[in-house]
C-alpha positions as CSV (number, residue, x, y, z in Angstrom):
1,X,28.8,0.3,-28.7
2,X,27.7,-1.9,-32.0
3,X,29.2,-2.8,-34.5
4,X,28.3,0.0,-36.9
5,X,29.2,3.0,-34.4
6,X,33.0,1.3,-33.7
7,X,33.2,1.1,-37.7
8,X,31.7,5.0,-38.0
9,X,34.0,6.1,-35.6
10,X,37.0,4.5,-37.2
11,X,36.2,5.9,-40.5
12,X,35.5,9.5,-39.0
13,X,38.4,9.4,-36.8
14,X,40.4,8.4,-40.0
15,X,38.9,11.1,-42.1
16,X,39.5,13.4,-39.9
17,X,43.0,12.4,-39.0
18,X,43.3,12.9,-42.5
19,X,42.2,16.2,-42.9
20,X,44.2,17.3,-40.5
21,X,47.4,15.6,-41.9
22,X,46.7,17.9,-45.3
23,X,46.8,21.2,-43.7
24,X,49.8,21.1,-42.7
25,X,52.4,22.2,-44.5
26,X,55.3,19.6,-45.4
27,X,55.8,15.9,-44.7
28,X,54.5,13.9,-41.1
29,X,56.8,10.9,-40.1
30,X,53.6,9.1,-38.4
31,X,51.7,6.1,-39.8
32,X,48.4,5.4,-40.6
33,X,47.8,3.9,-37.3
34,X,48.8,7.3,-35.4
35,X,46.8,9.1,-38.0
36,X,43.4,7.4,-36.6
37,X,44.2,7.8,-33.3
38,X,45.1,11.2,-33.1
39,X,42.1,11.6,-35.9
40,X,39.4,9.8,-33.8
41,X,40.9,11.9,-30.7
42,X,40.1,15.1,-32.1
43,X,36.4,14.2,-33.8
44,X,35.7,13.0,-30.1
45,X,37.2,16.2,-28.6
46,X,35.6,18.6,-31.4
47,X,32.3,17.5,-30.9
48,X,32.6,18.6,-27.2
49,X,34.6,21.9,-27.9
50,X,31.7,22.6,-30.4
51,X,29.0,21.6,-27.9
52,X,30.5,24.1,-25.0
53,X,30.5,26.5,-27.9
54,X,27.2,26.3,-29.1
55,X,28.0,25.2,-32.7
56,X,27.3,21.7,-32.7
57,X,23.6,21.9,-33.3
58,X,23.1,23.4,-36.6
59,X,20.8,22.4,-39.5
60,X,22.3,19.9,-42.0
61,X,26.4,19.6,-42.4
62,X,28.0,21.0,-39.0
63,X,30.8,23.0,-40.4
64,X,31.8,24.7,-37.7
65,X,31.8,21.4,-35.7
66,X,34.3,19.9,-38.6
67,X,36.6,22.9,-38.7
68,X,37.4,22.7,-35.0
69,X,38.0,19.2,-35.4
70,X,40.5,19.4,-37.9
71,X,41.7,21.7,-36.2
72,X,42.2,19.8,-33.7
73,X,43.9,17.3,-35.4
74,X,46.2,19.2,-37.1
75,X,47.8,20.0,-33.6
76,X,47.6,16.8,-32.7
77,X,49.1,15.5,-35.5
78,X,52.0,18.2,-35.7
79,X,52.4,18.1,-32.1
80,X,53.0,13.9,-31.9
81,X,55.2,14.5,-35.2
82,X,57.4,16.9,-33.7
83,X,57.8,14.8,-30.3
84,X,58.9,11.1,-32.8
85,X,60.9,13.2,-34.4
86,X,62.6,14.3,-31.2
87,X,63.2,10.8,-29.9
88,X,64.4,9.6,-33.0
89,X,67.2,12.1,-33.1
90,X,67.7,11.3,-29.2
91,X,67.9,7.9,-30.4
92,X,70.8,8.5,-32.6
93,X,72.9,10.1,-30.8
């Protein structure tokens, strides 16, 4: 991988981890850092959903493509919210 497609990637991945963040409702307790993997995750794992699906092919912007990956991301993101916030409160007990 170059350069260029590493950079891409990260910006996509943080785009999208971003996106994700937004449609959910309320406040996440993850950084930045956990918001790009879980971001880059999902554009990696949306593209293939969409592929299997037949929607990744389209003319111009893929917008099915991008919905399942934010998608995506939103789970991810909720899902690795919920599970810090359960071993922080294991934490303080």
């Amino acid at each position: 991988m170059e350069i260029s497609g590493l950079f891409t990637a990260l910006v996509i991945g943080t785009t999208i981890g971003l996106l994700g963040r937004l449609v959910l409702p309320g406040r996440q307790h993850i950084g930045v850092l956990w918001t790009l993997v879980v971001g880059t995750a999902a554009a990696l794992v949306g593209s293939l959903v969409a592929s299997a699906l037949g929607v990744a092919d389209t003319r111009g912007i893929d917008w099915l493509e991008c919905l399942v990956q934010v998608a995506l991301a939103a789970l991810g993101v909720a899902a690795l919210d919920r599970a810090l916030a359960g071993s922080a409160r294991r934490r303080t007990r």
